[in-house]
N, C-alpha and C positions, 0 to 999 in steps of 0.2 A: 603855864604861860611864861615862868620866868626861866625855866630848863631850854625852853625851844632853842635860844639864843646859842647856850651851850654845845647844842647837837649840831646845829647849823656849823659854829664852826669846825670843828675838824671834817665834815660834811665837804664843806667847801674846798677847803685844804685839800682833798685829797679827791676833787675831781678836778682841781687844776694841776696837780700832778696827773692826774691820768688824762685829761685831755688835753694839755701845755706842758707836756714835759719841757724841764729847762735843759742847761749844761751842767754837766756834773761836777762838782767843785774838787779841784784835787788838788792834793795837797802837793806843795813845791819838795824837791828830792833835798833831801839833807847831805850836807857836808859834814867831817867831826868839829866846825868850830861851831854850828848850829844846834850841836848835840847840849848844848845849855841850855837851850832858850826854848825847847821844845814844849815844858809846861806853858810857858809863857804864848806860847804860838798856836792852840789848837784850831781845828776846821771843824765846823759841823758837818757831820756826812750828809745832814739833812738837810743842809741850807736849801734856800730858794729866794731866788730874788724877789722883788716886792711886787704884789700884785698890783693891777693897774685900777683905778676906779669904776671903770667900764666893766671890769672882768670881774670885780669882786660885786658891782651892784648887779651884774648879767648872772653870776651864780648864786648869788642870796635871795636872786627872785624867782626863779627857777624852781630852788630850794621850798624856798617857800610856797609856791604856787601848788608845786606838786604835794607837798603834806598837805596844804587843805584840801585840795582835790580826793586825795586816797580818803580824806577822815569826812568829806562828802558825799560819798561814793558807797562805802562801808557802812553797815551798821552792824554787821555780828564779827564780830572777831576769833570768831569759831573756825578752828581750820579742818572740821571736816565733820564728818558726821555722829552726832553723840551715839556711845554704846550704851545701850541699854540692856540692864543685867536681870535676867527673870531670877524672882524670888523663888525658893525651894521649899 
């Protein structure tokens, strides 16, 4: 119960990357008086702007709708047929 939270989010994260891609943030061209500040100055490759309230409650419910569904739905978690091995 208290993991779900965790799964959900990167979950989410990266269905709003796959269905809202944003703009890609790049980084501004350097000059040599900029070649200083360069520690000082980094970009995350992986920025992304901040989700909207509608878009983060619309994919937390989704999210979540559908894990209970599957673990409704399910009761063997067996993914195929047991081998059964004759004795010699």
């Amino acid at each position: 119960m208290f993991s779900y939270p965790l799964q959900v989010h990167p979950c989410r994260n990266s269905l709003d990357k796959i269905f809202y891609p944003g703009n890609k943030v790049t980084k501004p061209a350097t000059t040599e008086s900029d070649d200083e500040d360069d520690d000082l100055s980094v970009i995350d490759d992986h920025g992304a702007e901040d989700m909207s309230t509608f878009k983060h409650t619309l994919l937390t419910v989704a999210i979540t709708l559908s894990g209970f569904t599957v673990a409704y739905f399910v009761d063997d978690l067996q993914m195929g047929e047991p081998v059964h091995v004759a004795a010699d």
